[in-house]
C-alpha positions as CSV (number, residue, x, y, z in Angstrom):
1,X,82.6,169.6,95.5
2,X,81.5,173.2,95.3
3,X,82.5,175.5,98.1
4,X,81.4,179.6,97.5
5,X,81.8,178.8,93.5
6,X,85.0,177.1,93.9
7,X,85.8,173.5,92.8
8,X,87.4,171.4,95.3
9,X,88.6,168.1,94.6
10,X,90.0,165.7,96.8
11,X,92.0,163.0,95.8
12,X,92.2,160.0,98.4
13,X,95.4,159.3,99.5
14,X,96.8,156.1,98.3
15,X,96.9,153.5,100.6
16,X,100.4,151.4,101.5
17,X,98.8,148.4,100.0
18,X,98.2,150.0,96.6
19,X,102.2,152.3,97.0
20,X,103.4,148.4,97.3
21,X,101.6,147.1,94.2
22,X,102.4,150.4,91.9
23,X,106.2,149.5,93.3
24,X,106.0,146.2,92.6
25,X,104.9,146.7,89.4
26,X,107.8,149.1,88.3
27,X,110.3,146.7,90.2
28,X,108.9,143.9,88.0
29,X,109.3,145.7,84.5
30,X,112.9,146.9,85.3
31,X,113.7,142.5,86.3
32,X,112.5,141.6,82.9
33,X,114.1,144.5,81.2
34,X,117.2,143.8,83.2
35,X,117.1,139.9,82.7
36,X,116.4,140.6,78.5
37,X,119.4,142.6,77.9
38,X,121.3,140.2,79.7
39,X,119.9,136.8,77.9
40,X,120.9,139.2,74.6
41,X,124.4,139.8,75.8
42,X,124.9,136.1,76.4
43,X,123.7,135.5,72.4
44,X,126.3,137.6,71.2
45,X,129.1,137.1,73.8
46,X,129.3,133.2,74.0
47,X,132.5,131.7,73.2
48,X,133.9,128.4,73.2
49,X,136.3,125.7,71.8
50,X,136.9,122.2,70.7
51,X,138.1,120.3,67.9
52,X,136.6,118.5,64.9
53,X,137.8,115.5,62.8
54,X,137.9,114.9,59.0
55,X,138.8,111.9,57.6
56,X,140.4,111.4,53.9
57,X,139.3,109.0,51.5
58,X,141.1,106.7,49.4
59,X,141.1,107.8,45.5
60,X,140.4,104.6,43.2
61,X,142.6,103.9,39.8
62,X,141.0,105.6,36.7
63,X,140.2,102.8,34.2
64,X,140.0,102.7,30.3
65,X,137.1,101.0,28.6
66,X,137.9,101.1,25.6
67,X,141.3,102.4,23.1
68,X,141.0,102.4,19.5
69,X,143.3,103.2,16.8
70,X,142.8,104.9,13.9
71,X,138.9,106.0,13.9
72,X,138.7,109.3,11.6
73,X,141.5,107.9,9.7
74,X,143.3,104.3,8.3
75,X,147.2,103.3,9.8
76,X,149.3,102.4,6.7
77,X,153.2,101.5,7.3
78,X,155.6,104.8,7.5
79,X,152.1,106.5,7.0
80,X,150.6,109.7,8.7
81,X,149.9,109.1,11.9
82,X,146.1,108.3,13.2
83,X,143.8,109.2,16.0
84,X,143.8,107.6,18.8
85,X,140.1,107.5,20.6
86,X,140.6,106.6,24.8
87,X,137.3,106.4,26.7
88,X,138.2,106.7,30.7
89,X,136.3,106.0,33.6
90,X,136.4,107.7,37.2
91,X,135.0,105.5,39.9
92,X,136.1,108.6,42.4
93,X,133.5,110.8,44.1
94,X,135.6,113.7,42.9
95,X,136.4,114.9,39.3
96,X,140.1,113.6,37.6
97,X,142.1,115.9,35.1
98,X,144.4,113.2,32.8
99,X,147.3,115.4,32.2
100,X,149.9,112.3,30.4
101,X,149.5,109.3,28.0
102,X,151.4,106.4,26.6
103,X,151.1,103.3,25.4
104,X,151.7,100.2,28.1
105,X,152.3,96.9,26.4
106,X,151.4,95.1,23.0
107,X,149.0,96.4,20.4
108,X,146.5,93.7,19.3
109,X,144.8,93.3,16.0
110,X,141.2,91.9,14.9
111,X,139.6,91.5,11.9
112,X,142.7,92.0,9.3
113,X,143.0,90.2,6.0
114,X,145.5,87.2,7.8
115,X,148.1,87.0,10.6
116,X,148.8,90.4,12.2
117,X,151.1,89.3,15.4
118,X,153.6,92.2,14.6
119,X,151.2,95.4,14.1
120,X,154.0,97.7,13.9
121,X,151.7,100.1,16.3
122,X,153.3,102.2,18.9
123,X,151.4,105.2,20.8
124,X,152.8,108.8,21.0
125,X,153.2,109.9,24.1
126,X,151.2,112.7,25.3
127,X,151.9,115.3,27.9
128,X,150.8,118.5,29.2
129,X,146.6,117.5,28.5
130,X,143.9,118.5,30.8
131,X,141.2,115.9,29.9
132,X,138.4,116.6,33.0
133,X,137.0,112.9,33.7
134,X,133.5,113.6,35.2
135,X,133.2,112.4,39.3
136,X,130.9,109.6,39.9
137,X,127.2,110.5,39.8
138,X,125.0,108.1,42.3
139,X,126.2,104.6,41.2
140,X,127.3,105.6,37.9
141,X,131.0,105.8,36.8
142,X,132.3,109.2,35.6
143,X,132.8,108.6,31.9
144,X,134.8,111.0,29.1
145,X,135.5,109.9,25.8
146,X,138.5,111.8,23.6
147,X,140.4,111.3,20.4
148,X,144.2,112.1,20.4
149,X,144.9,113.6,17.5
150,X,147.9,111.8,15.4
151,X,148.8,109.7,18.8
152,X,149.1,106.7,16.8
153,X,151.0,105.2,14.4
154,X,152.4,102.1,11.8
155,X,155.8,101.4,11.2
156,X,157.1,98.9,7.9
157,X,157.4,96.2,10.4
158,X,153.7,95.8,10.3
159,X,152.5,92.4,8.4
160,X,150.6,91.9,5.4
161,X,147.6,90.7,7.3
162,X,147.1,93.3,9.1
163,X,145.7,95.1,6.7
164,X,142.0,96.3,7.6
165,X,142.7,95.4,10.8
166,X,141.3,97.4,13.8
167,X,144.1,98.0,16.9
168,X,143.4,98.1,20.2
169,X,146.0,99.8,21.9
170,X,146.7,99.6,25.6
171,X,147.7,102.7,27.3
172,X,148.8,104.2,30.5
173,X,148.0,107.6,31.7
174,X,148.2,109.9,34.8
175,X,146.5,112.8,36.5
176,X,145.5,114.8,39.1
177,X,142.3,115.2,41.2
178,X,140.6,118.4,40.3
């Protein structure tokens, strides 16, 4: 309004019923902001305790499928010793390091040029190796095949017949999980 060239305003006065709302508005924003900060301090404050269990599984014997004498070279009595080739298996779900090897019981023959009972073989122990048998992979077997250098050798006591003969040598070994 216009009174002698001035401007006059006049504002209404609030009424209680619209003080309240304004007020409950405010009231409401500082609960939420007050109830936020406190869900967010319960995030990063839990704590807790309890206990868990683990069970250990049983490791299965490493097996040999096959041990051969004298693959990159031929056994002849008193002669240089040969290679011996030892394929392992690891039914385990973890990888096996072989660390020692020896032989375990009597060398056979096949294929010599007559009777070959007394091979004269005999396996050189091995120590200190760190042959890494594969774990099992789904349902296969781990599997690693390796040729011993000079692990195996003839003696004179070897017969006549055992001449072209291939040996199969039984061993033992040991290792370690790893």
């Amino acid at each position: 309004m216009n009174v002698l060239g001035l401007k006059i305003t006049v504002e209404p006065t609030p009424s209680s019923r619209s003080r309240w709302a304004r007020r409950a508005v405010a009231l409401g924003a500082i609960n939420v902001a007050v109830l936020a900060s406190g869900t967010a301090y319960a995030f990063w404050a839990t704590t807790g305790s309890g206990s868990g269990v683990a069970k250990a599984g049983t490791a299965s014997p490493l097996t040999t499928v096959t041990a051969t004498a004298a693959v990159t070279g031929l056994l002849y009595p008193n002669g240089p010793a040969g290679d011996l080739t030892v394929t392992f298996r690891n039914p385990n779900t973890f990888p096996v390091k072989i660390t020692n090897l020896s032989g375990n019981g009597t060398v056979t023959a096949a294929g010599g040029t007559g009777t070959c009972t007394t091979t004269g073989v005999a396996v050189t122990a091995q120590s200190g190796l760190a042959l890494i048998v594969p774990a099992k992979s789904g349902g296969t077997d781990g599997s690693l095949t390796s040729t011993l250098t000079g692990a195996v050798s003839m003696d004179n006591t070897s017969q006549d017949g055992c001449q072209n003969a291939t040996f199969t040598v039984p061993v033992t070994f040991s290792g370690t999980s790893n």
